[in-house]
C-alpha positions as CSV (number, residue, x, y, z in Angstrom):
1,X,34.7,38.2,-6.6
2,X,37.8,38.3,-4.8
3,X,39.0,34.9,-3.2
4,X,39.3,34.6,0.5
5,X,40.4,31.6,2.0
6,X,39.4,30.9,5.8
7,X,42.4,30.8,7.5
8,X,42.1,28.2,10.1
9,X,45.1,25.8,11.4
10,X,44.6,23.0,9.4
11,X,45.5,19.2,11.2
12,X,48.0,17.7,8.3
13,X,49.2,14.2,8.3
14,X,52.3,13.3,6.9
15,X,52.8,10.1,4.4
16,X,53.9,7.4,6.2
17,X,57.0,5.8,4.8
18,X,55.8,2.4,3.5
19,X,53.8,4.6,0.9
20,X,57.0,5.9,-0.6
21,X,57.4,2.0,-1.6
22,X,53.8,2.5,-3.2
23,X,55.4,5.4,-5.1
24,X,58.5,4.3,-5.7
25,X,58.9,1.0,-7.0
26,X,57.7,-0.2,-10.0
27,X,56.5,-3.7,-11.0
28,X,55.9,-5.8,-13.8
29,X,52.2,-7.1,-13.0
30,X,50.9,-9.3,-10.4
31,X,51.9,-12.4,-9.4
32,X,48.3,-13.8,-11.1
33,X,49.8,-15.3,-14.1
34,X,49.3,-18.8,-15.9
35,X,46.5,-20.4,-16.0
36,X,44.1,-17.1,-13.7
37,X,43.7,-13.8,-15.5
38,X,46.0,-11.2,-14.8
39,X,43.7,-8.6,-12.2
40,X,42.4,-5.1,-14.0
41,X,42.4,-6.8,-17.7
42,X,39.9,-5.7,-19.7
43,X,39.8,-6.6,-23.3
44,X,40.1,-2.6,-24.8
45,X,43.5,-3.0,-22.5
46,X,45.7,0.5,-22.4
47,X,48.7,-1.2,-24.6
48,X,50.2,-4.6,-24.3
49,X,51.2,-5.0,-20.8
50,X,49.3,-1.9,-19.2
51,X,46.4,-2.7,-16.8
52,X,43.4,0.4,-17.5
53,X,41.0,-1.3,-15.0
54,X,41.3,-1.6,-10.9
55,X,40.2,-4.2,-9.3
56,X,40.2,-3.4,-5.4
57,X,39.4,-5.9,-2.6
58,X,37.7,-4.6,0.2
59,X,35.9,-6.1,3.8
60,X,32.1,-5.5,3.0
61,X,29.1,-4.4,1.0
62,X,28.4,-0.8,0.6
63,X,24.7,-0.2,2.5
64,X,23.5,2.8,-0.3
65,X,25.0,4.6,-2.5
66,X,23.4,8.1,-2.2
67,X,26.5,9.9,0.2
68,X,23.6,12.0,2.1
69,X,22.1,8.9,3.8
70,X,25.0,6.6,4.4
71,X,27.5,7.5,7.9
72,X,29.8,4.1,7.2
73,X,32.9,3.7,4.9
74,X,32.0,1.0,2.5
75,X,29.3,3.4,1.1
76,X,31.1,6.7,1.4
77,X,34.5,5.6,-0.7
78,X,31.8,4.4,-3.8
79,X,30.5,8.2,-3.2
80,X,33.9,9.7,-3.3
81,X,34.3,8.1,-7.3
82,X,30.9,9.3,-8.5
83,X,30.5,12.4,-6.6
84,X,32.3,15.9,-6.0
85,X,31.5,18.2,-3.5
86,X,32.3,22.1,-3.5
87,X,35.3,21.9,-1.5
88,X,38.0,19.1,-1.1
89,X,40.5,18.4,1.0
90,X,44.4,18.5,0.0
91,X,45.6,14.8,-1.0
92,X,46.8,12.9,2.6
93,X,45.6,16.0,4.7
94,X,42.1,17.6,5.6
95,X,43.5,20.8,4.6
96,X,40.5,22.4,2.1
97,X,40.8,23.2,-1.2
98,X,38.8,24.2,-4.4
99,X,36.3,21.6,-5.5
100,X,33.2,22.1,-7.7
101,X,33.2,25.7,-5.8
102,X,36.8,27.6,-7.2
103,X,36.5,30.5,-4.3
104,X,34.8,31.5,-1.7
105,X,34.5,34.6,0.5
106,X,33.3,34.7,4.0
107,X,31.4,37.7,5.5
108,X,33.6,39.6,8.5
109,X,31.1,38.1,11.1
110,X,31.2,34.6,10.0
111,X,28.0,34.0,8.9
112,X,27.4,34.2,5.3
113,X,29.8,32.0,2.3
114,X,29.3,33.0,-1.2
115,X,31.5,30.4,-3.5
116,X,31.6,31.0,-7.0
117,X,31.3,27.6,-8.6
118,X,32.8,25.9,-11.3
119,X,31.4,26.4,-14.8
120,X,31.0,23.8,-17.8
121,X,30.7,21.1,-15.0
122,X,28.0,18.0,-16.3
123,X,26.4,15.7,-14.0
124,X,26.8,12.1,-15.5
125,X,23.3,12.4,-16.7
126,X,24.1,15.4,-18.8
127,X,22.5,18.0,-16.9
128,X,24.1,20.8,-15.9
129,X,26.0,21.1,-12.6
130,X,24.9,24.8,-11.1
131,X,23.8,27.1,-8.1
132,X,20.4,25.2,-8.7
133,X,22.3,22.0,-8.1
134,X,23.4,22.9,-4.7
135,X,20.5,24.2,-3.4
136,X,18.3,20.9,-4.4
137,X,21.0,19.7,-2.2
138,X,21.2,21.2,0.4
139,X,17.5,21.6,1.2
140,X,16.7,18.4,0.2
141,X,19.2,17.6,3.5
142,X,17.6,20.3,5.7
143,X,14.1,19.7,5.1
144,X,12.5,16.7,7.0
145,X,9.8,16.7,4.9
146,X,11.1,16.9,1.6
147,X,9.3,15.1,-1.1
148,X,13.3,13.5,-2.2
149,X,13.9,12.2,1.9
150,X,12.6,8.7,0.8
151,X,11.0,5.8,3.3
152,X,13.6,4.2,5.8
153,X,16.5,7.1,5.2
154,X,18.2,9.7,7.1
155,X,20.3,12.1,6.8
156,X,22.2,11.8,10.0
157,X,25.5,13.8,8.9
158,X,23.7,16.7,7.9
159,X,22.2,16.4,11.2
160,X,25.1,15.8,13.0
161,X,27.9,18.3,11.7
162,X,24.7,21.1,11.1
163,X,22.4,20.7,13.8
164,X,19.1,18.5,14.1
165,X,15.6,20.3,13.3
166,X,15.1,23.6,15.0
167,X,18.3,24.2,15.7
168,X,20.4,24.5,12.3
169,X,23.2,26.0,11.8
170,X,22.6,26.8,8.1
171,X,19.8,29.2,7.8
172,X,19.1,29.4,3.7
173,X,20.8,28.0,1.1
174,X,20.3,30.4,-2.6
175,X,21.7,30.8,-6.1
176,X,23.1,34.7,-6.0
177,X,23.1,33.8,-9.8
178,X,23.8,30.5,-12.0
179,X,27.3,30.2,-10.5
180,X,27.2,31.8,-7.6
181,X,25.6,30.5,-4.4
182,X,25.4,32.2,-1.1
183,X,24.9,30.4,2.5
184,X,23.6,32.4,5.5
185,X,24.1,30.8,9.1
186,X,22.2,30.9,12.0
187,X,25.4,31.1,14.1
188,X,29.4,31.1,13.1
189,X,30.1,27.8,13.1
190,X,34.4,27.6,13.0
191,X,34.4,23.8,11.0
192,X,31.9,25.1,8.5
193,X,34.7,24.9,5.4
194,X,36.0,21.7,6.7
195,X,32.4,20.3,7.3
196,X,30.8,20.5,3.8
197,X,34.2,19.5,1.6
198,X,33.4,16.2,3.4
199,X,31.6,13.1,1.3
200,X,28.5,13.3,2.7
201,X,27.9,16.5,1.2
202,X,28.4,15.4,-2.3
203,X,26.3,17.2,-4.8
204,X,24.2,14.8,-6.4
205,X,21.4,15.3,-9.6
206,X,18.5,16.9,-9.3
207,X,17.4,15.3,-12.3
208,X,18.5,12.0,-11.0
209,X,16.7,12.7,-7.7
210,X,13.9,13.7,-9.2
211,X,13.3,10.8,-11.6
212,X,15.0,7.7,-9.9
213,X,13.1,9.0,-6.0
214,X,14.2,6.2,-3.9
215,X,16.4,3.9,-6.9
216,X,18.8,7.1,-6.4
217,X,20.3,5.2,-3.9
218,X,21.2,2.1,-5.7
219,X,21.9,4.2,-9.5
220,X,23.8,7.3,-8.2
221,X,24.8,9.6,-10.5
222,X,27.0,12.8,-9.8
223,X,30.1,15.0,-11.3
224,X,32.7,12.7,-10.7
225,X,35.8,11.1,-12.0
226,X,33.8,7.7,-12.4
227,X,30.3,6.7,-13.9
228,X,28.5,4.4,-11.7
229,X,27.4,1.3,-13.8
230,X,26.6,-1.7,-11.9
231,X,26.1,-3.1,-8.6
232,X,26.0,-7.1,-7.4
233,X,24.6,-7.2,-4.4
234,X,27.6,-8.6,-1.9
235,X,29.9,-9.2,-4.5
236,X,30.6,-6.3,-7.3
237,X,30.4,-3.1,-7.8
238,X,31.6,-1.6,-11.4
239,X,33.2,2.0,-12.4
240,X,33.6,3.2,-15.4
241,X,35.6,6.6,-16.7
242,X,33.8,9.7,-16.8
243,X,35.4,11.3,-20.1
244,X,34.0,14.6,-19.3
245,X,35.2,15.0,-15.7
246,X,36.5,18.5,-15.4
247,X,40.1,17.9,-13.4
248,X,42.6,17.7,-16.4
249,X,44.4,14.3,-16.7
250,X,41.7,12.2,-14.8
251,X,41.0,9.5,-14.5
252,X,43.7,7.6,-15.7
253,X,41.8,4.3,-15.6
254,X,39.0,2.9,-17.7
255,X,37.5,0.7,-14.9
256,X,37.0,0.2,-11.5
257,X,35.7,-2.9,-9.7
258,X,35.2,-2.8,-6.0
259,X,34.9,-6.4,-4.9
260,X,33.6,-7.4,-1.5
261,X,35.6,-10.4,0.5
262,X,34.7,-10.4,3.8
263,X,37.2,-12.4,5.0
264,X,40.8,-10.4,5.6
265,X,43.2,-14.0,4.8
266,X,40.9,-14.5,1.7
267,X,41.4,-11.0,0.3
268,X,45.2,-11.1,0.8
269,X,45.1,-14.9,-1.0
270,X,43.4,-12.9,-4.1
271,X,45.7,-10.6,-4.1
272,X,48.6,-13.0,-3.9
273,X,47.2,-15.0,-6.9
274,X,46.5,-11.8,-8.9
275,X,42.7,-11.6,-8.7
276,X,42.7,-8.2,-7.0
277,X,45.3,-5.2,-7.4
278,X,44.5,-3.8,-4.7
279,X,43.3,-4.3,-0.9
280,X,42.0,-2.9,2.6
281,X,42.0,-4.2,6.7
282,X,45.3,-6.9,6.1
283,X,45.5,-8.5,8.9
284,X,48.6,-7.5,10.3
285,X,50.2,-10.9,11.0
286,X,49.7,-11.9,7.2
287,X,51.6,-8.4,6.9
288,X,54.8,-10.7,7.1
289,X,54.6,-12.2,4.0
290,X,55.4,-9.2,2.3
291,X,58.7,-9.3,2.7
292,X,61.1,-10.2,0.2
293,X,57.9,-10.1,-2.2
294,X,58.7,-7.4,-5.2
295,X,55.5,-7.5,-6.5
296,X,53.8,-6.8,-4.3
297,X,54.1,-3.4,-1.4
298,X,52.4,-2.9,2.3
299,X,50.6,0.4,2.7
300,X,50.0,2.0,6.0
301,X,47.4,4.2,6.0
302,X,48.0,7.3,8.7
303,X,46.2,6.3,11.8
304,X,43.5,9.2,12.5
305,X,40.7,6.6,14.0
306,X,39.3,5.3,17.2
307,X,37.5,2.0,17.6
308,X,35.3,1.8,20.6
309,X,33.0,-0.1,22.7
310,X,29.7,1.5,23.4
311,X,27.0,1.3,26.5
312,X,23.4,1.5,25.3
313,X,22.2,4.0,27.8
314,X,18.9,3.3,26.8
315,X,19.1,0.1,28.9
316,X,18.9,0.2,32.8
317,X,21.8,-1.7,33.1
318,X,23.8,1.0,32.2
319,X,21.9,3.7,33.9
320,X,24.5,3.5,36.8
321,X,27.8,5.0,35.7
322,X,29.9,3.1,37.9
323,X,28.4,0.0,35.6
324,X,30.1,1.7,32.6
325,X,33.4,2.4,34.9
326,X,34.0,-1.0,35.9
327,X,33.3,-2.7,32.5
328,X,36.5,-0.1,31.2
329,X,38.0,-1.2,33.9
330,X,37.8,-4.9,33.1
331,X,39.0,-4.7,29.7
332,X,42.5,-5.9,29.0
333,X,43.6,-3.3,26.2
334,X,47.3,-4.4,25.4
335,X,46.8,-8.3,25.5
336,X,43.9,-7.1,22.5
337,X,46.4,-5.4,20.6
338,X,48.5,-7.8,21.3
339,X,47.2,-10.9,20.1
340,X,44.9,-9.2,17.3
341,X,46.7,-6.2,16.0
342,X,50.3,-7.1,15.8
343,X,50.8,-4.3,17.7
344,X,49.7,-2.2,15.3
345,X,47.5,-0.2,17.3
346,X,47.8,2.3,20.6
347,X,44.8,1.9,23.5
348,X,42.6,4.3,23.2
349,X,42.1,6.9,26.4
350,X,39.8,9.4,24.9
351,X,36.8,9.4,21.6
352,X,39.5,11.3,19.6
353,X,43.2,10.4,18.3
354,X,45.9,11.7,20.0
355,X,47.1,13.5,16.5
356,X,44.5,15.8,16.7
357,X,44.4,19.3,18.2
358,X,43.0,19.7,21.7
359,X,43.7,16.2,22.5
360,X,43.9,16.0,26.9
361,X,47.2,13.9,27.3
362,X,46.7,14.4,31.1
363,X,43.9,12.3,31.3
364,X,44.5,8.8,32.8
365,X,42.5,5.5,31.3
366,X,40.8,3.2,33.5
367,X,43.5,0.7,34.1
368,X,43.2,-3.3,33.6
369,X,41.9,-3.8,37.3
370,X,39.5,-6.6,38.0
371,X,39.6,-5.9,41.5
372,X,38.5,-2.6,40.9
373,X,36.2,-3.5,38.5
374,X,34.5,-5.8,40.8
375,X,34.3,-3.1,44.1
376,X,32.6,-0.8,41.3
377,X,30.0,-3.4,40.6
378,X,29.4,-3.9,44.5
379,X,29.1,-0.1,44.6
380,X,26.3,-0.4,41.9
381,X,24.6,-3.3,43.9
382,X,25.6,-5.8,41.9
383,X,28.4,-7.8,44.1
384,X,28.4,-10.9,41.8
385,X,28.4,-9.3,38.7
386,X,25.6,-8.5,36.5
387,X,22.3,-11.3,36.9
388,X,21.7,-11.3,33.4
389,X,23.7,-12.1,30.4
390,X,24.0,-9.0,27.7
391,X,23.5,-8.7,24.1
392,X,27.0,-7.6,22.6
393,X,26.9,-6.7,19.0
394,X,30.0,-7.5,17.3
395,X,31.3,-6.0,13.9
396,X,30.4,-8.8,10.7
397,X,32.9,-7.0,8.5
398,X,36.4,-6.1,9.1
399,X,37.1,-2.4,9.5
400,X,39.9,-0.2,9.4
401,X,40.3,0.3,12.9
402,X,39.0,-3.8,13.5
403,X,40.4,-6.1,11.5
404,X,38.5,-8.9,12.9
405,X,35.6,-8.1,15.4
406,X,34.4,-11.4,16.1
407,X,37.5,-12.1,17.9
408,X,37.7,-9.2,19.3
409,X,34.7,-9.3,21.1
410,X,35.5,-12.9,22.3
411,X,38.3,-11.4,24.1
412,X,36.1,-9.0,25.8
413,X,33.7,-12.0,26.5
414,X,36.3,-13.6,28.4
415,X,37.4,-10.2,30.1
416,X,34.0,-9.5,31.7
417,X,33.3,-13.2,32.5
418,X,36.3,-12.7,35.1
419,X,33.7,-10.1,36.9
420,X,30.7,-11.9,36.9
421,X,29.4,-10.4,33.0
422,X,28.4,-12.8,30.6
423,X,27.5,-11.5,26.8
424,X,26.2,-13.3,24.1
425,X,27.7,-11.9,20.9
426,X,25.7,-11.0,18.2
427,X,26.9,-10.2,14.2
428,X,24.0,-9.8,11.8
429,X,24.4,-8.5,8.7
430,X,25.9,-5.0,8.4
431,X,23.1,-3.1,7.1
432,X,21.3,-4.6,10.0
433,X,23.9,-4.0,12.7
434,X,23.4,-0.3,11.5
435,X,20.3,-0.6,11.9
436,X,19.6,-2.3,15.0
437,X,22.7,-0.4,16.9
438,X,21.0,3.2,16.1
439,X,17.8,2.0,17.4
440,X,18.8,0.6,20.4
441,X,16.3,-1.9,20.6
442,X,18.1,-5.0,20.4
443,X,21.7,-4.5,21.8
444,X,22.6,-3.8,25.3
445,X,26.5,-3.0,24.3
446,X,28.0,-2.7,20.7
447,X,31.2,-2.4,18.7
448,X,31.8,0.3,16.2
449,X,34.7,2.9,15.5
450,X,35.2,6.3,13.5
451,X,37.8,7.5,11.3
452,X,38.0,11.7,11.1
453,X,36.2,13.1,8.6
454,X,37.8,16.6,8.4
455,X,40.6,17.5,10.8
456,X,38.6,19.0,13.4
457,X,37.7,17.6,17.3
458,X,33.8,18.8,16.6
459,X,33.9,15.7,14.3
460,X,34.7,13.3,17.1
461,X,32.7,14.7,20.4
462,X,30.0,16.7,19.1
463,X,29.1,13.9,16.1
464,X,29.7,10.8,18.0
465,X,28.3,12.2,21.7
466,X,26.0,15.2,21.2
467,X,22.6,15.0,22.6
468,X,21.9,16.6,19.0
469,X,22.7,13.1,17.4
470,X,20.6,11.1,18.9
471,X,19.3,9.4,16.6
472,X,22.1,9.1,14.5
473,X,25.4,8.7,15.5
474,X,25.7,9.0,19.0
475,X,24.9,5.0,19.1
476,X,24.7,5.1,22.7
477,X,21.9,7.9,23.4
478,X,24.2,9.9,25.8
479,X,23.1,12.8,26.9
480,X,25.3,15.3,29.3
481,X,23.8,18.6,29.0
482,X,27.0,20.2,30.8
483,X,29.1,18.5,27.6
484,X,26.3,19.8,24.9
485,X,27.1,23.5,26.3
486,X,30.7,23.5,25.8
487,X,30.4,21.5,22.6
488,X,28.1,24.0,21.6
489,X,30.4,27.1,22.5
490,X,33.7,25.2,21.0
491,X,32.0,25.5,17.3
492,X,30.9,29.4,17.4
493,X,34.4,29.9,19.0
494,X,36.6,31.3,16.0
495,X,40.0,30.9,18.2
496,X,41.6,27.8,17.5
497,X,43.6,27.7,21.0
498,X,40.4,28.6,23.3
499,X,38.6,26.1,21.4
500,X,41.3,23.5,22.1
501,X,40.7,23.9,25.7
502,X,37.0,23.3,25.5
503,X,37.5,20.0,23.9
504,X,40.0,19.2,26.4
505,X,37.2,19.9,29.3
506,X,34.7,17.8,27.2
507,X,37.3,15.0,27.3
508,X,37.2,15.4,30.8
509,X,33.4,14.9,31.6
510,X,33.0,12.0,29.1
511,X,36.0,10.1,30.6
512,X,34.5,10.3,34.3
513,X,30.6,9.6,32.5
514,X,32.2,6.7,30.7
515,X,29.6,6.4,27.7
516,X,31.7,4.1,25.9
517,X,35.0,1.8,26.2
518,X,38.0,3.4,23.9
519,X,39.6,0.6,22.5
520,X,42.3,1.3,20.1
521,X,43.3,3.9,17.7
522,X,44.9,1.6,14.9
523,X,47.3,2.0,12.0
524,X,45.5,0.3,9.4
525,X,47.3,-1.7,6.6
526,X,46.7,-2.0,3.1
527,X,48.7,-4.1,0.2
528,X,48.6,-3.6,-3.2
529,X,50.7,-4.2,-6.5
530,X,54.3,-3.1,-6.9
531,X,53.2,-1.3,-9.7
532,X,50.5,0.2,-9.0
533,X,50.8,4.4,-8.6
534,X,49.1,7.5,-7.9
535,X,47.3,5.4,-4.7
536,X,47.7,8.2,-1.6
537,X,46.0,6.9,1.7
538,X,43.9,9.4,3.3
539,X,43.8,9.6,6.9
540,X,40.3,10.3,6.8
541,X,39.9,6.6,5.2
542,X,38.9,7.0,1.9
543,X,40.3,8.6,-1.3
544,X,39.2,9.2,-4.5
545,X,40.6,7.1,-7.6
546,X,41.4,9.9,-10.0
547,X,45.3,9.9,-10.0
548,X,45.5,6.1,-10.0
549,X,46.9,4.1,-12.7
550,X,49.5,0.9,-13.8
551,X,53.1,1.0,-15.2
């Protein structure tokens, strides 16, 4: 079988310069020593003085840990450890590359893939990774009624970047042979490459499946670089080094322990006392005290995100766009970013970054305009602001893109109070902000945010604001029908620059609809030790461990 790459123009993001310091300098342990255990110990050490475990600090719990049935990053980065999937993307890009599939050749209309996969591959289990493997998978994904889609989950990706029910873009999944797999399509779909090298897609154990059902999801067990082993609810969850992972040279750690610290000041004390090696979401004022500190190195991962607020169209309140207008309008962006990011973050116009391709720079945001925002209200009938307070779900755990929601959405709170809107914030627990924000029941507005997933706009508009994702993640239950249409055409459209302009006339009728608030697209900071190596942030927002290791 020949090997033919799809050659589409892949969005690549460049390393940012603070991880050169990650890179570069080199360190002589953390800053944990005395009387506290020095962080990643473990007592069958690498040599005197070498650390073989990682212990990493992040904001929250993971929700499951099967990748299929999980859309949030605190589940997803556990996936990208224990999982593979056939295609990957290039290390700090969302350019594709050979994964568990080594090549792949794509039919002159577009819609059949046959990869040849990877032989000699073991799932953690010990069974054997094949073309059986993948179509489990996948049809376990497609099929609503599939005896392995267990009580209370959904596979809202596969939904979202494939199609709901009855209108698929993948047609039938089958094994050509024991290492050969071929996928027909309904319909050329141009992100197909980029869609299925994302986490989500991970190819799991049959076996596993099959014998765990529904524990799947707490015992996951897959191809990758890392052997799940234990999780402590809210606290822990423990790695350990697949020694038959088929990428020569990795991993290059022993152990992995993700530790969950909800609070941003708290995590960046554990790092400064040695507890942690490692850490996500620093608040960016605390960024400061890096300075002059040669243990320890800031990390800026490369901003490719937007954190939003969204309208629950489900509630009348909102049925009126002119509501949804004046509410942007009454939001204070800079004085946020200002006070909460350290600058550290751009106001958002449109759902997607301005890094990505077919990005509308000639649309203008709502401005900070109270006055405007109250004639808009008038226009609604609603002259003295809203009659009735609204439910305002606010992010419990910090978040790349929201370092601290709570305070966030107290800012807000005081914005609207100047037009007559008063919220009461809400922040259950995370699992059950999920939850409750996808059924719509409970909240009348809600925070939440995205970080690309592949490099493409179709990951952004169609995933986040598709009538087809509803349920799932279009949170807001917008429906445009003029959008779906040219959302629709932009993915069977193989030209990269007439698909550009499509997005850009999406971007136009969601900004005038208004079905959220674009907040901020942020650069999110990490710290970690001096001597810690091999760490390369992803602009998607998580990265696999693999190359990662201690001088």
């Amino acid at each position: 079988m020949s090997k033919k790459y799809a050659k589409h123009k892949i969005w690549t993001v460049l390393l940012v310069l603070a991880l050169g310091a990650v890179l570069a300098l080199s360190g002589c342990g953390g800053s944990g020593e005395g009387a506290k255990p020095e962080a990643g110990k473990t007592p069958s050490g690498a040599g005197e003085g070498v650390q073989d475990t990682l212990i990493y600090g992040r904001g929250g719990d993971s929700v499951a840990l099967d990748p299929a049935i999980v859309t949030e990053s605190e589940s997803l980065k556990i996936g990208m450890q224990v999982f593979d999937t056939l295609l990957e993307y290039k290390e700090n890009t969302t350019e594709i590359q050979p994964g568990l599939a080594e090549s792949w050749e794509v039919s002159p209309d577009g819609l059949v893939y046959t990869f040849k996969l990877r032989q000699g591959v073991k799932f953690h289990d010990g069974s054997d990774f094949n073309a059986e493997a993948v179509v489990f998978n996948f049809d376990r994904w497609a099929d609503p009624k599939s005896p392995y889609k267990f009580e209370g989950d959904s596979f809202d990706y596969y939904d979202s970047m494939f199609g709901p029910e009855g209108s698929r873009v993948i047609k039938e999944v089958k094994a050509v042979d024991a290492n050969s797999v071929q996928f027909t399509l309904n319909k050329p779909q141009a992100p197909f490459l980029q869609n299925i090298a994302m986490p989500s897609f991970s190819i799991s154990s049959p076996k596993a499946i099959q014998e765990k059902k529904a524990d799947f999801k707490s015992n996951p067990v897959g191809t990758g670089p890392f052997v799940f082993k234990e999780w402590k609810r809210n606290d822990t969850i423990t790695l350990e080094k697949n020694p038959n992972y088929w990428k020569e040279g990795q991993p290059k750690l022993a152990k992995i322990i993700v530790r969950s610290i909800p609070d941003n000041t708290a995590r960046f004390n554990a790092l400064q006392n040695g507890e942690i090696d490692l850490m996500e979401d620093l608040n960016p004022d605390d960024a400061k005290q890096l300075d002059g500190n040669s243990e320890l190195v800031k990390i800026e991962r490369p901003s490719f995100n937007v954190a939003y607020i969204g309208f629950n169209l489900k509630k009348k309140t909102f049925n009126n766009p002119k509501v949804r207008q004046a509410l942007n309008h009454a939001v204070n962006k800079q004085a946020i970013i200002d006070a909460l990011f350290a600058g550290q973050a751009k106001p958002a116009v449109n759902p997607m970054p301005p890094t990505l391709w077919g990005y509308n720079d000639s649309i203008q945001d709502y401005a900070y305009d109270l006055d405007k925002a109250k004639s808009l209200l008038a226009e609604a009938g609603f002259p003295n602001g809203l009659p009735e307070p609204l439910t305002f779900y606010a992010m419990p755990v910090s978040r790349p893109y929201m370092p601290d929601g709570k305070k966030v959405a107290e800012a807000i709170q005081a914005d609207f109070e100047k037009i007559g809107v008063k919220v009461n914030i809400q922040s259950p627990e995370w699992a059950t902000y999920l939850d409750d924000v996808k059924a719509g029941e409970k909240d009348d507005l809600y925070m939440l945010g995205w970080n690309g997933d592949n490099g493409d706009p179709d990951n952004f508009l169609y995933t986040l604001l598709d009538k087809d994702t509803i349920p799932g993640n279009n949170r807001s239950f917008y429906v445009n029908e003029e959008l779906h249409k040219i959302l629709v055409k932009a993915q069977v459209e193989v030209d990269q620059n007439k698909r550009g302009e499509l997005y850009k006339q999406a971007q136009v009728i969601i900004k005038q609809d208004a079905p959220w608030i674009p907040l901020v697209h942020s650069t999110p900071l990490m710290a970690g030790k001096a001597n810690l190596k091999g760490f390369v942030p992803s602009p998607a927002g998580i990265e696999a461990y693999g190359n990662i290791y201690f001088e």
